[in-house]
C-alpha positions as protocol buffer text, in pm:
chain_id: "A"
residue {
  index: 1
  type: UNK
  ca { x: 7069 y: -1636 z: -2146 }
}
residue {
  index: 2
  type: UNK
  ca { x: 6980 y: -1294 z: -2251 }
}
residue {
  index: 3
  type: UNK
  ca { x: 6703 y: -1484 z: -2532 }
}
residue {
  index: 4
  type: UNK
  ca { x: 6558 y: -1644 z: -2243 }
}
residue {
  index: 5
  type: UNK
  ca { x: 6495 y: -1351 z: -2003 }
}
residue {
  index: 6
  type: UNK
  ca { x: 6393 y: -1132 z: -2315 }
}
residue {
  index: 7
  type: UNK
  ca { x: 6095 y: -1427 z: -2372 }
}
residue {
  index: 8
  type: UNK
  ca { x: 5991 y: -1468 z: -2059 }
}
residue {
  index: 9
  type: UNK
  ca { x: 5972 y: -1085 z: -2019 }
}
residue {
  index: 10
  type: UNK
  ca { x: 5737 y: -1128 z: -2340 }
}
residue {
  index: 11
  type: UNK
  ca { x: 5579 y: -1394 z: -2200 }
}
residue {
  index: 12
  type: UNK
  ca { x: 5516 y: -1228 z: -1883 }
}
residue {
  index: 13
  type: UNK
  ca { x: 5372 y: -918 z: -2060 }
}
residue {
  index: 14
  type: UNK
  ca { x: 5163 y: -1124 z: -2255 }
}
residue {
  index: 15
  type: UNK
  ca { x: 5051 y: -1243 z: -1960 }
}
residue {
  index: 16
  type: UNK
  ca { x: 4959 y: -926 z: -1756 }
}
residue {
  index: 17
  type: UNK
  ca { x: 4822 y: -776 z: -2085 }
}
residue {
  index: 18
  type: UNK
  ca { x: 4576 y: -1055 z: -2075 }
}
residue {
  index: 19
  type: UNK
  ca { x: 4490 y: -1028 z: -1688 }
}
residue {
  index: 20
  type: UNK
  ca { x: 4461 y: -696 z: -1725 }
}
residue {
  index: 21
  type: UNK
  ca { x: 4233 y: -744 z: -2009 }
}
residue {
  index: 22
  type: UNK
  ca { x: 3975 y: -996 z: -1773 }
}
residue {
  index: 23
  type: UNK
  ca { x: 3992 y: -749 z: -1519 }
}
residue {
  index: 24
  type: UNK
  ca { x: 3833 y: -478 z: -1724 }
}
residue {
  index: 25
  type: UNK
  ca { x: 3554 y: -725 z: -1821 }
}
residue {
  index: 26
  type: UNK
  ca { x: 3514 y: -873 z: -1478 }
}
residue {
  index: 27
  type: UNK
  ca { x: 3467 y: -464 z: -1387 }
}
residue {
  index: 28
  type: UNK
  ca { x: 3236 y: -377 z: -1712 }
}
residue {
  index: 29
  type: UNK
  ca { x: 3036 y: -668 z: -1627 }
}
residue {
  index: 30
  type: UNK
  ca { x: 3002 y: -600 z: -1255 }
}
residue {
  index: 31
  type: UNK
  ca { x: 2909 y: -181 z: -1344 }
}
residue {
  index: 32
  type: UNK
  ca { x: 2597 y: -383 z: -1573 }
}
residue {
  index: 33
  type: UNK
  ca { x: 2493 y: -548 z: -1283 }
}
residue {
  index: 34
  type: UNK
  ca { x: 2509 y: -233 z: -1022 }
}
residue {
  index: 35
  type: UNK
  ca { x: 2329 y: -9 z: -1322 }
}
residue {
  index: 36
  type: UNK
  ca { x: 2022 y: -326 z: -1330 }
}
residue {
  index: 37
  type: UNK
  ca { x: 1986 y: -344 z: -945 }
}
residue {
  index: 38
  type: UNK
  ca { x: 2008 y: 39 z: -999 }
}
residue {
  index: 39
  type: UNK
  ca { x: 1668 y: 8 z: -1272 }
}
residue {
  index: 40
  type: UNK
  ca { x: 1527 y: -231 z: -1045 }
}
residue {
  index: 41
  type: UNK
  ca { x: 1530 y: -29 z: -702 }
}
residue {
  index: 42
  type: UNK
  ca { x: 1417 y: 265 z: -926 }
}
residue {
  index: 43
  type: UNK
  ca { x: 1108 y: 46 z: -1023 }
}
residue {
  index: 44
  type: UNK
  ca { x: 1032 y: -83 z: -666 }
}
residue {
  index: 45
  type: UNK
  ca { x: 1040 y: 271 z: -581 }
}
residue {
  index: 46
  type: UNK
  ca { x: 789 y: 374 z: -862 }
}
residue {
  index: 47
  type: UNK
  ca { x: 559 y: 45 z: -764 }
}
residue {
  index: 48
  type: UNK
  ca { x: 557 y: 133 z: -392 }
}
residue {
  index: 49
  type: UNK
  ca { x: 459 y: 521 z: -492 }
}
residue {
  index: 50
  type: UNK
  ca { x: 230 y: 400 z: -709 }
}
residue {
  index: 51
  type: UNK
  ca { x: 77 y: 146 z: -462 }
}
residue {
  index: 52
  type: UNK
  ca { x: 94 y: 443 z: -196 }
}
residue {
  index: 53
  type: UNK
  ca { x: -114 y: 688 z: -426 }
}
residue {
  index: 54
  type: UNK
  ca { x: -380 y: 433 z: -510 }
}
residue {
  index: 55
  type: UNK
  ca { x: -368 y: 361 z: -109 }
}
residue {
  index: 56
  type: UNK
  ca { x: -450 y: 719 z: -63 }
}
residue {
  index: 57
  type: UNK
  ca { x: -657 y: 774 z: -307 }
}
residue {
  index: 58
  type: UNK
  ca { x: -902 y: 490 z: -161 }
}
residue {
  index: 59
  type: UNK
  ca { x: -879 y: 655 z: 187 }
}
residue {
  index: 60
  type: UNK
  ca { x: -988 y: 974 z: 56 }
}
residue {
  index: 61
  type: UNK
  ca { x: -1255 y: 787 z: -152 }
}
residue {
  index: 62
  type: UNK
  ca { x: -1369 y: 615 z: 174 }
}
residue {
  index: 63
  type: UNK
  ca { x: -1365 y: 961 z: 432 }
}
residue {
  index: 64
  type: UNK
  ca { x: -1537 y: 1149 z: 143 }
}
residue {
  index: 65
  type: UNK
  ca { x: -1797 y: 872 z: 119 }
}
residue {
  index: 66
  type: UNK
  ca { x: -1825 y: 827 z: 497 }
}
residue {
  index: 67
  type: UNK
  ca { x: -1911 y: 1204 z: 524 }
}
residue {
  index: 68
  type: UNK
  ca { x: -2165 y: 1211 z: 286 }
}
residue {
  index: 69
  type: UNK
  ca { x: -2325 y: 948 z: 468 }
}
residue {
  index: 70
  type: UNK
  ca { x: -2278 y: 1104 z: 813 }
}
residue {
  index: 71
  type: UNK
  ca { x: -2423 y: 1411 z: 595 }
}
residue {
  index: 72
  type: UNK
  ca { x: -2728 y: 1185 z: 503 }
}
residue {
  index: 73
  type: UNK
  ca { x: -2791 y: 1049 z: 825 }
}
residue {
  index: 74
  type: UNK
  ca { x: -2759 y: 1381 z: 988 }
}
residue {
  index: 75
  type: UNK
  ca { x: -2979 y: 1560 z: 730 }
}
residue {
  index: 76
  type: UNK
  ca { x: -3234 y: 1246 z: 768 }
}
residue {
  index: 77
  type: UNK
  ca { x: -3266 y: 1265 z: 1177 }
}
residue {
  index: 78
  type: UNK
  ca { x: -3302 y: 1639 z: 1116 }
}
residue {
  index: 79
  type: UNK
  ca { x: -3657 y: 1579 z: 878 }
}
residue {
  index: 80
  type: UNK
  ca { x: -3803 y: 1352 z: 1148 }
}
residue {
  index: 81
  type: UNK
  ca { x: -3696 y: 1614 z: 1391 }
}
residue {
  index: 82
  type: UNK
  ca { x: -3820 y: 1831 z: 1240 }
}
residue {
  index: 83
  type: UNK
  ca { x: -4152 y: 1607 z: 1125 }
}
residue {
  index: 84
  type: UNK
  ca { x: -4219 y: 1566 z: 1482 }
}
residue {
  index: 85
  type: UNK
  ca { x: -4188 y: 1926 z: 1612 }
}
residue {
  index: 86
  type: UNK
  ca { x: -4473 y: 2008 z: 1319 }
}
C-alpha cells in the first residue's frame, strides 16, 4: 500500500512539474505577444507623429505661400495706385 501512494505521489509530482512547466511557456509566450503589440503601438505612434509633422509642415507651406501672395497682390494694387495718382 505504501508502494502505491509513494508512486502516485511521483506520479502526481511528475505531473504538476509538467503543468507547471506549460504554464511558464503559456506566460513567456503571452509577455512576447504584450512586448509586439508594445513595438507596434510604439510604431503607430511614430507614423501618426510623423503624419502630423508632414501635416504641419504643409500648413505652414500653404500660410507662408498664401502671404506672399496676399504680399503680391497687395504690393501690385499699390503700383496701379500709385500709377494712377502720377
Amino acid at each position: 500500500m505504501f508502494k502505491v501512494l509513494q508512486n502516485t505521489a511521483i506520479i502526481n509530482s511528475i505531473f504538476s512539474s509538467g503543468n507547471l512547466v506549460f504554464s511558464c511557456i503559456l506566460l513567456e509566450r503571452e509577455r512576447e505577444r504584450e512586448r509586439e503589440r508594445e513595438r507596434e503601438r510604439e510604431r503607430e505612434r511614430r507614423n501618426l507623429l510623423k503624419n502630423s509633422l508632414i501635416l504641419a509642415e504643409q500648413g505652414f507651406k500653404k500660410s507662408i505661400c498664401s502671404a506672399f501672395l496676399y504680399v503680391k497682390k497687395s504690393l501690385t494694387l499699390f503700383q496701379k495706385v500709385k500709377n494712377l495718382l502720377e
